[in-house]
Short mmCIF file of the C-alpha atoms (twelve columns), coordinates in Angstrom:
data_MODEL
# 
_entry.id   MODEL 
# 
loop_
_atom_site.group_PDB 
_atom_site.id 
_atom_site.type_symbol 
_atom_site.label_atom_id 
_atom_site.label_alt_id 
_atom_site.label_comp_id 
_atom_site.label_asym_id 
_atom_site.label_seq_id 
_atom_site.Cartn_x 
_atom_site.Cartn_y 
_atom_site.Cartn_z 
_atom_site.pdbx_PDB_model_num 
ATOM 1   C CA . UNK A 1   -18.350 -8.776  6.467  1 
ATOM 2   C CA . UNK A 2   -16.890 -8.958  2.823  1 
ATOM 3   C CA . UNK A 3   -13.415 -9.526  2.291  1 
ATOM 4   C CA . UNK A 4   -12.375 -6.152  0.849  1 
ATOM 5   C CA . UNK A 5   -8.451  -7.113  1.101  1 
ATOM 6   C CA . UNK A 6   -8.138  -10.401 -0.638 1 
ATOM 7   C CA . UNK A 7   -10.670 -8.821  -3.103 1 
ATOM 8   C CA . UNK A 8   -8.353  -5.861  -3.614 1 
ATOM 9   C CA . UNK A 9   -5.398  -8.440  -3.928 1 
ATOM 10  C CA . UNK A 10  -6.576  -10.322 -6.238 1 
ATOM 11  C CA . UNK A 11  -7.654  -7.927  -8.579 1 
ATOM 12  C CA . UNK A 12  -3.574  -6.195  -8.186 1 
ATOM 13  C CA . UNK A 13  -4.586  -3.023  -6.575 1 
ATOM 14  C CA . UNK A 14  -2.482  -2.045  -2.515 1 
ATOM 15  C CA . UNK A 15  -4.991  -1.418  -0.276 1 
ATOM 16  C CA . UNK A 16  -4.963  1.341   2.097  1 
ATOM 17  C CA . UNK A 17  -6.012  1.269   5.954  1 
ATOM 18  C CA . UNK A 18  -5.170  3.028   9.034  1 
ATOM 19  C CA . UNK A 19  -4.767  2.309   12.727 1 
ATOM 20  C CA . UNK A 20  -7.529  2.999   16.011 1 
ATOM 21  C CA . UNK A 21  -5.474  3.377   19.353 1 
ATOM 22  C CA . UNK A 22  -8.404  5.304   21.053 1 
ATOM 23  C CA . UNK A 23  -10.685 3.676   22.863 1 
ATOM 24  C CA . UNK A 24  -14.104 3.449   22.526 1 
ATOM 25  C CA . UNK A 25  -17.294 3.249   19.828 1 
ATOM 26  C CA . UNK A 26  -17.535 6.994   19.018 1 
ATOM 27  C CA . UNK A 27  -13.911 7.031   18.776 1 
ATOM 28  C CA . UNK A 28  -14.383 3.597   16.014 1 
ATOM 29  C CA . UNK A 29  -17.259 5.003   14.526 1 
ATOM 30  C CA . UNK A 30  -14.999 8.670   13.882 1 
ATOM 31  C CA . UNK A 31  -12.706 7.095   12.218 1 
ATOM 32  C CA . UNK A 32  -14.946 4.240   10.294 1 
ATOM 33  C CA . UNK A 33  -16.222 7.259   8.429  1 
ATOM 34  C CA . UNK A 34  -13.263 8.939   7.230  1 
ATOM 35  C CA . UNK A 35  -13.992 5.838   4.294  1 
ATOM 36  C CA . UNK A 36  -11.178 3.546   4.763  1 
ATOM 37  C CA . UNK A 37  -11.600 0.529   3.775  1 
ATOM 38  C CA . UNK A 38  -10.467 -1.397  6.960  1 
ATOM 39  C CA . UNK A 39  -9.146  -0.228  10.424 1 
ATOM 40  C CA . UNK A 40  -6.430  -2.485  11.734 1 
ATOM 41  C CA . UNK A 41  -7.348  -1.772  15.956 1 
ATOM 42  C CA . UNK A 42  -4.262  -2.261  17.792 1 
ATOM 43  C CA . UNK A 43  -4.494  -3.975  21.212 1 
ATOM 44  C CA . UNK A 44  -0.181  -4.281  21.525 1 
ATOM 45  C CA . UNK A 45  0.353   -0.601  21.753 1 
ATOM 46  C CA . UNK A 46  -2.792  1.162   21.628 1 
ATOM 47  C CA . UNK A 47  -5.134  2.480   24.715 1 
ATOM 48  C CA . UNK A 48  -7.799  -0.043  23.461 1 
ATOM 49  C CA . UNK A 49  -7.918  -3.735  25.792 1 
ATOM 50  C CA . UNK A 50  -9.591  -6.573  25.060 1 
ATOM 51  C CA . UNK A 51  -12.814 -5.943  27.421 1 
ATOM 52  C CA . UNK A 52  -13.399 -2.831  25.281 1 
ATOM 53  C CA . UNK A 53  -12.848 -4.568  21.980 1 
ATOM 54  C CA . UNK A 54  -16.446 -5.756  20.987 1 
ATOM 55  C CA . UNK A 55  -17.731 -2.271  21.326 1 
ATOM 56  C CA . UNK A 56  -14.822 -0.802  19.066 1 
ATOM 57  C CA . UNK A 57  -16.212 -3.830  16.312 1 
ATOM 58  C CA . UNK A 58  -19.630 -3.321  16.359 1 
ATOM 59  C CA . UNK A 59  -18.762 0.494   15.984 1 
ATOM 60  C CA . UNK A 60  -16.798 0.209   12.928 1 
ATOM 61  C CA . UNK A 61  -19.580 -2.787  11.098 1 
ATOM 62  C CA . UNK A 62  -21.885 -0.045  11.231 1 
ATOM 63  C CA . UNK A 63  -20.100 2.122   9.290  1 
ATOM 64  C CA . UNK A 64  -19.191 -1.043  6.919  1 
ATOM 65  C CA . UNK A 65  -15.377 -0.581  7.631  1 
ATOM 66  C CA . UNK A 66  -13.339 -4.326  7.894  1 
ATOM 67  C CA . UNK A 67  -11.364 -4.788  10.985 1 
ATOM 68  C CA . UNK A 68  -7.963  -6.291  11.339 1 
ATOM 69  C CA . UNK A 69  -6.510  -6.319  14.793 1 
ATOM 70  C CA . UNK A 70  -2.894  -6.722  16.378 1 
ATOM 71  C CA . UNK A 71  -3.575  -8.637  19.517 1 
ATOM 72  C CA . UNK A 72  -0.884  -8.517  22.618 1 
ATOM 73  C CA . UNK A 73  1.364   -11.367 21.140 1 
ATOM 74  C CA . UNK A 74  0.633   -14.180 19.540 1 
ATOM 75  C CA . UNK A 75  -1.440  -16.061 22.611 1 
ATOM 76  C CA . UNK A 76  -4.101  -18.266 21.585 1 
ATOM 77  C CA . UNK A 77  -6.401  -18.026 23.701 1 
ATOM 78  C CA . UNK A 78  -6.033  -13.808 22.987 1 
ATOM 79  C CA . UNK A 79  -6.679  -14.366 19.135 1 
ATOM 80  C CA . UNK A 80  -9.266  -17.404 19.396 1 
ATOM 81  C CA . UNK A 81  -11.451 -14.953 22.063 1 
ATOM 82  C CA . UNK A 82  -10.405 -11.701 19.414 1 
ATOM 83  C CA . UNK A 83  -11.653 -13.818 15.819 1 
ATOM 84  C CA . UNK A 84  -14.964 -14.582 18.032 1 
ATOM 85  C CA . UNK A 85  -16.103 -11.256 17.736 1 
ATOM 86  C CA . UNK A 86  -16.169 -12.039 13.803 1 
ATOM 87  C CA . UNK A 87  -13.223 -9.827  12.796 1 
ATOM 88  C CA . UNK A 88  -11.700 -10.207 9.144  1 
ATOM 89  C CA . UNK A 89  -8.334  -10.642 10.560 1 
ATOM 90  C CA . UNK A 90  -4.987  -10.997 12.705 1 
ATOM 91  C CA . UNK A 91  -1.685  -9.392  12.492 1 
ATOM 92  C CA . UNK A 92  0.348   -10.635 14.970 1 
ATOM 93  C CA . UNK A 93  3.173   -9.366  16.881 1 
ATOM 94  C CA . UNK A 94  7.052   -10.421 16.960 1 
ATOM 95  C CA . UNK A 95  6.591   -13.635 15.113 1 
ATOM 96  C CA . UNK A 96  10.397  -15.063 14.991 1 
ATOM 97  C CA . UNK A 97  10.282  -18.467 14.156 1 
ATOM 98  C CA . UNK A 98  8.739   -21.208 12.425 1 
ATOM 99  C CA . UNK A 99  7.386   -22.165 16.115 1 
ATOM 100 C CA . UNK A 100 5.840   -18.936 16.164 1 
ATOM 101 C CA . UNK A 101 4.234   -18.953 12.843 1 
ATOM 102 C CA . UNK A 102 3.199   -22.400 13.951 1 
ATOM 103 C CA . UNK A 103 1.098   -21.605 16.952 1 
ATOM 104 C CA . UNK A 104 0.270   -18.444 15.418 1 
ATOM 105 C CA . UNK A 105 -1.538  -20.533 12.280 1 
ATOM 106 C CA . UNK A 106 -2.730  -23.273 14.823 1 
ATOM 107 C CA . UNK A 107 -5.234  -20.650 16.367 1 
ATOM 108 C CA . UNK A 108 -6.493  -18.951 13.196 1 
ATOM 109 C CA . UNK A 109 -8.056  -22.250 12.184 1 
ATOM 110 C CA . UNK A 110 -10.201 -25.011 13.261 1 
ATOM 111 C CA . UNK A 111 -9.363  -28.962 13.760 1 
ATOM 112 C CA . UNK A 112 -7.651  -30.848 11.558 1 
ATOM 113 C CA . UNK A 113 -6.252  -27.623 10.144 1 
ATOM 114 C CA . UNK A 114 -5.476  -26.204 13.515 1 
ATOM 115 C CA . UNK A 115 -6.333  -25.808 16.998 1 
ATOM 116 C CA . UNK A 116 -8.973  -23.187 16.921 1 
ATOM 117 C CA . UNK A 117 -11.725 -23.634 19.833 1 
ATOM 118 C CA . UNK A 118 -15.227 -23.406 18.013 1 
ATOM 119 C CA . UNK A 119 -17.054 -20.438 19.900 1 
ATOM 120 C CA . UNK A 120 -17.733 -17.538 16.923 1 
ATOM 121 C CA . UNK A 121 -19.737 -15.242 19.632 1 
ATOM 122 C CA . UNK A 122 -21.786 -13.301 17.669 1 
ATOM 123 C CA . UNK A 123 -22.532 -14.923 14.737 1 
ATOM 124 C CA . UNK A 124 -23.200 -17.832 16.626 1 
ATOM 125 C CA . UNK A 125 -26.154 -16.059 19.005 1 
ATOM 126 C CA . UNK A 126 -27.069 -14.055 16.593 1 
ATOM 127 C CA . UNK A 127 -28.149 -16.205 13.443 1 
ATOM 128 C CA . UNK A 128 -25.410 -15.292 10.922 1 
ATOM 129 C CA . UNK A 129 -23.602 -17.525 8.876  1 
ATOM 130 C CA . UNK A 130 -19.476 -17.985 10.045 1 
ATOM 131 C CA . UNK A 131 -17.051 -15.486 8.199  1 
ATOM 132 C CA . UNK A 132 -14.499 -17.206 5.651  1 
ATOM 133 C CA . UNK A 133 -10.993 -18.132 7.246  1 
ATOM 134 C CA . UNK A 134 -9.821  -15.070 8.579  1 
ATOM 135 C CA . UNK A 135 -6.432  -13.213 7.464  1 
ATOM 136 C CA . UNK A 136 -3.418  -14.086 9.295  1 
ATOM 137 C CA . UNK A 137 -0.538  -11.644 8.862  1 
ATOM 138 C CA . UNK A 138 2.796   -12.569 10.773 1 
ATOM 139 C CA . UNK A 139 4.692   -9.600  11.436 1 
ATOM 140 C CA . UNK A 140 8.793   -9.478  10.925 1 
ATOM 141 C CA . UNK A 141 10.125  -6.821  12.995 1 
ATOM 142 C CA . UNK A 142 13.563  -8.706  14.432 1 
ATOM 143 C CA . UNK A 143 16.594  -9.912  12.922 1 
ATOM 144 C CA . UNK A 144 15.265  -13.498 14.427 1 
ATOM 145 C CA . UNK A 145 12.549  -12.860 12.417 1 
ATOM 146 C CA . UNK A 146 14.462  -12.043 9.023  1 
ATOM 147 C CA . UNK A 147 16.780  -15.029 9.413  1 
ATOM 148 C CA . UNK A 148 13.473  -17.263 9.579  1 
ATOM 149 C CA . UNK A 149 11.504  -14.937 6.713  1 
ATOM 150 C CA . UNK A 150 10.901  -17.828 4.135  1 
ATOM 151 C CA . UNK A 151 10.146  -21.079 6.736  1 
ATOM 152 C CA . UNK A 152 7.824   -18.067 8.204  1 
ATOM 153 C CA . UNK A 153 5.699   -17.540 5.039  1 
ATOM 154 C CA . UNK A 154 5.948   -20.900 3.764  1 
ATOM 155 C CA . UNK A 155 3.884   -22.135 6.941  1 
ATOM 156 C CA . UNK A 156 0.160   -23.142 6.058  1 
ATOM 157 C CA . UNK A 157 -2.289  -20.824 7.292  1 
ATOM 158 C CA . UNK A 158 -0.220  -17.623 7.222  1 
ATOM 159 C CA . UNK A 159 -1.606  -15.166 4.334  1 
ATOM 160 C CA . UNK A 160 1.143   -13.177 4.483  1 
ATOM 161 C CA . UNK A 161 3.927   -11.010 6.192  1 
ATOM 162 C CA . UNK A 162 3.891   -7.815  7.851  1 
ATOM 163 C CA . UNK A 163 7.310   -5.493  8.338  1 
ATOM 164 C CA . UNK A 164 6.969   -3.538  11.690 1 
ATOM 165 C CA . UNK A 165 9.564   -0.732  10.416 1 
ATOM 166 C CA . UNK A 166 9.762   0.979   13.934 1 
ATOM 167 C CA . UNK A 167 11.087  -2.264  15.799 1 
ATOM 168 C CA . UNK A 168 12.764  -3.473  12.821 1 
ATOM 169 C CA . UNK A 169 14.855  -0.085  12.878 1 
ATOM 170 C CA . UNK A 170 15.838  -1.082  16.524 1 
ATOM 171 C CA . UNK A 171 16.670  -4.558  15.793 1 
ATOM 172 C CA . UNK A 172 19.232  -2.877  13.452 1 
ATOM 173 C CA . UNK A 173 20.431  -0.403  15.401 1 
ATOM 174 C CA . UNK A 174 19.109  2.060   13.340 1 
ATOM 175 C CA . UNK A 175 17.330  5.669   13.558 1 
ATOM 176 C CA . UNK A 176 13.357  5.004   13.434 1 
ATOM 177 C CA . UNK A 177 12.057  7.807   11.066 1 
ATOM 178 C CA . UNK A 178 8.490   8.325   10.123 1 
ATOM 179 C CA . UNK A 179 10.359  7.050   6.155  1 
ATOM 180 C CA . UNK A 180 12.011  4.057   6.619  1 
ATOM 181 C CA . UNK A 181 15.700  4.443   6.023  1 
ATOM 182 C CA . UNK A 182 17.320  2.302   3.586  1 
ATOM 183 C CA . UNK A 183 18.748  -0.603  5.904  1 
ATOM 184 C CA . UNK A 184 14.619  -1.066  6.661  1 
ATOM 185 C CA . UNK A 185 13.213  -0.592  3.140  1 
ATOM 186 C CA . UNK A 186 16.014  -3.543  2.368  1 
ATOM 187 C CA . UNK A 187 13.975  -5.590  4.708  1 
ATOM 188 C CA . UNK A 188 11.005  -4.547  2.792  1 
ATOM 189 C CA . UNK A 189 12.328  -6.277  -0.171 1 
ATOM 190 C CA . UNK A 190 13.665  -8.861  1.513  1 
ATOM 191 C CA . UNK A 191 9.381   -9.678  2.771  1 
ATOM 192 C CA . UNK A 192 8.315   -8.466  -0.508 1 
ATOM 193 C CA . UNK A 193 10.580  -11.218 -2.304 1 
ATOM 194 C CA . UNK A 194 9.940   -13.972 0.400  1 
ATOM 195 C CA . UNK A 195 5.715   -13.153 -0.444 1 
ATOM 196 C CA . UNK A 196 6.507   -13.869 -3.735 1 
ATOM 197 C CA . UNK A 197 8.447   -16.736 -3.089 1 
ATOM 198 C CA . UNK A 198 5.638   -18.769 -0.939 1 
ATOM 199 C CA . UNK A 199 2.525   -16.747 -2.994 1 
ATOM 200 C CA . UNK A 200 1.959   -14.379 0.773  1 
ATOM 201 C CA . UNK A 201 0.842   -10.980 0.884  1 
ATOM 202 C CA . UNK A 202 3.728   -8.529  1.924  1 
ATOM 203 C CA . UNK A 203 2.125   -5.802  4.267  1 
ATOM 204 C CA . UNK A 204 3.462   -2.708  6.559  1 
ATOM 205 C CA . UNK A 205 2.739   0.245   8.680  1 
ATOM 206 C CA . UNK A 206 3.753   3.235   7.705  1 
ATOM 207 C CA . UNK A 207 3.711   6.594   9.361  1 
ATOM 208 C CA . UNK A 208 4.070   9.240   6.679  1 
ATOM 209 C CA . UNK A 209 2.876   9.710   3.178  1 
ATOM 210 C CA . UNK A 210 6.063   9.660   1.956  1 
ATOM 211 C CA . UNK A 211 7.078   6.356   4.146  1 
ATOM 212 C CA . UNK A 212 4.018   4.918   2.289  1 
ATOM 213 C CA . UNK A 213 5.282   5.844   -0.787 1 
ATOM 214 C CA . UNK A 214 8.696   4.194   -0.416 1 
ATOM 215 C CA . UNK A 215 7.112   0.807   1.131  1 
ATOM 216 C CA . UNK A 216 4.679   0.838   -2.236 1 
ATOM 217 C CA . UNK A 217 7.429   1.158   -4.167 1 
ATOM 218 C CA . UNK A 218 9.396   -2.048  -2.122 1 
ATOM 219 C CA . UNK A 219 6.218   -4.148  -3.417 1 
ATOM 220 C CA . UNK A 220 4.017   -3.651  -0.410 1 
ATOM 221 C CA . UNK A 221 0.565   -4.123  -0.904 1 
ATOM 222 C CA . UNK A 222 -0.653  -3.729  1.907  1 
ATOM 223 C CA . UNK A 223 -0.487  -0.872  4.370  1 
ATOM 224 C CA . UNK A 224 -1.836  1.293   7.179  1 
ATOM 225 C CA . UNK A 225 -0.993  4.890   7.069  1 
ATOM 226 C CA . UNK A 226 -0.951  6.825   10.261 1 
ATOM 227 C CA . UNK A 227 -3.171  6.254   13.558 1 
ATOM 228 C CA . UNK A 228 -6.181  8.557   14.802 1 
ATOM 229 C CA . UNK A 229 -4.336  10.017  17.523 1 
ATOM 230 C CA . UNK A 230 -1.786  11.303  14.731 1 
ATOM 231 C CA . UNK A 231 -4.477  12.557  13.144 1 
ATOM 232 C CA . UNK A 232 -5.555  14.719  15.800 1 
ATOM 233 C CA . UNK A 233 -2.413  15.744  16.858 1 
ATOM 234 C CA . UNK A 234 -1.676  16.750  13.187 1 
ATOM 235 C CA . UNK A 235 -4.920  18.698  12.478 1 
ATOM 236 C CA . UNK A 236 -4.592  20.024  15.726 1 
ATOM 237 C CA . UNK A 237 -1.185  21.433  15.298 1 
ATOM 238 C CA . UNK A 238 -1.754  22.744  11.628 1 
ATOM 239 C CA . UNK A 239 -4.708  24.754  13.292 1 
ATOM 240 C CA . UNK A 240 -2.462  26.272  15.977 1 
ATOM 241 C CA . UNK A 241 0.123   26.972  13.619 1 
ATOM 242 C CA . UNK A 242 -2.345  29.054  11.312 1 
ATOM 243 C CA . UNK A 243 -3.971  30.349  13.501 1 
ATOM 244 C CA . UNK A 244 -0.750  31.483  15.929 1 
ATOM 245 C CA . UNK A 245 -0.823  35.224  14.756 1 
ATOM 246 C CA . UNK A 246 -3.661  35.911  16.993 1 
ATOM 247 C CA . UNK A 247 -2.842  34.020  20.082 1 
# 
């Protein structure tokens, strides 16, 4: 699988992405085609568990869509078992300390590096050559996590640092909105300017086009934009809404 992010990074361009809650190949392999570069499949707070994620992989391969994936927290033995399956990538939940980023880094990467258990599934049984060192995103979405930002990305092993704007808005006591309100795009700046600091890639989700917009313009360069079930639900609506003369 070719690294199409750090390619698009270090040639200066953001790179776009989206999200897979649904379950399922033929729910992958719909949205692998829509042409997205890479899918980031989200095991935290999508419908999608971990028995179910090989199928969702081998889906989106065939369609030659990269695959990042948010695993339950930042468990080892979840991400060693999820990087098996010869994904590009981890973005990990709730990372709030340098112990975090620690044990998250530990289980991206093999001895002496890290702790990494070598097992690399398919690849492995089927003839293929081991993937390069995957991604590993840490994501900041507490004010735990803010206070620790720089000891966070300065920790070996971590490519760079992820803003989750909906619990970030929380931690703040703030109104979640589909575009991040200001005290959140300050955050952005604040993981833009600590990327920069320790040579990380700042990344974020972001639910609108116009949220998008505003996180590019913090310095993100990185981002997924929406989810498939929004897309549905979007589509879906604008259908019903065109079409409501005649019901």
């Amino acid at each position: 699988m070719s690294d199409v992010i750090r390619t698009a990074i270090a040639r200066g361009k953001i790179t776009i992405g989206t999200c897979q809650v649904i379950p399922g190949g033929f729910a992958a392999e719909c949205l692998g085609g829509l042409g997205f570069p890479w899918i980031l499949v989200d095991l935290q707070h999508g419908a999608i568990e971990l028995s179910g994620l090989m199928e969702v992989v081998q889906a989106l391969e065939l369609t030659g869509t990269a695959i990042l994936v948010r695993p339950r927290s930042i468990d080892p033995p979840e991400i060693m078992r999820i990087l098996d399956f010869g994904v590009l990538g981890i973005v990990a939940p709730l990372v709030n300390s340098v112990e975090d980023a620690q044990k998250l880094a530990g289980s991206i990467s093999y001895p002496p590096e890290g702790f990494r258990s070598l097992g690399p599934l398919r690849k492995l049984y089927g003839g293929g050559v081991q993937p390069a060192k995957p991604l590993c995103f840490a994501m900041i979405e507490t004010l735990e996590g803010v206070e620790n930002i720089d000891v966070i990305a300065a920790q070996k092993g971590i490519d760079g640092l992820w803003l989750g704007p909906g619990d970030m808005a929380l931690s703040l006591g703030v109104e979640g909105k589909s575009e991040p309100v200001q005290e959140v795009l300050d955050v952005a700046k604040m993981i833009v300017a600590s990327c920069k600091r320790n040579e990380k890639i700042p990344g974020s989700f972001a639910f609108s086009d116009a949220g998008a917009n505003a996180l590019i313009h913090a310095g993100m360069r990185i981002l997924t934009i929406g989810a498939d079930v929004h897309f549905i639900l979007n589509d879906g609506r604008r259908h019903l809404s065109a079409l409501s003369d005649h019901l």
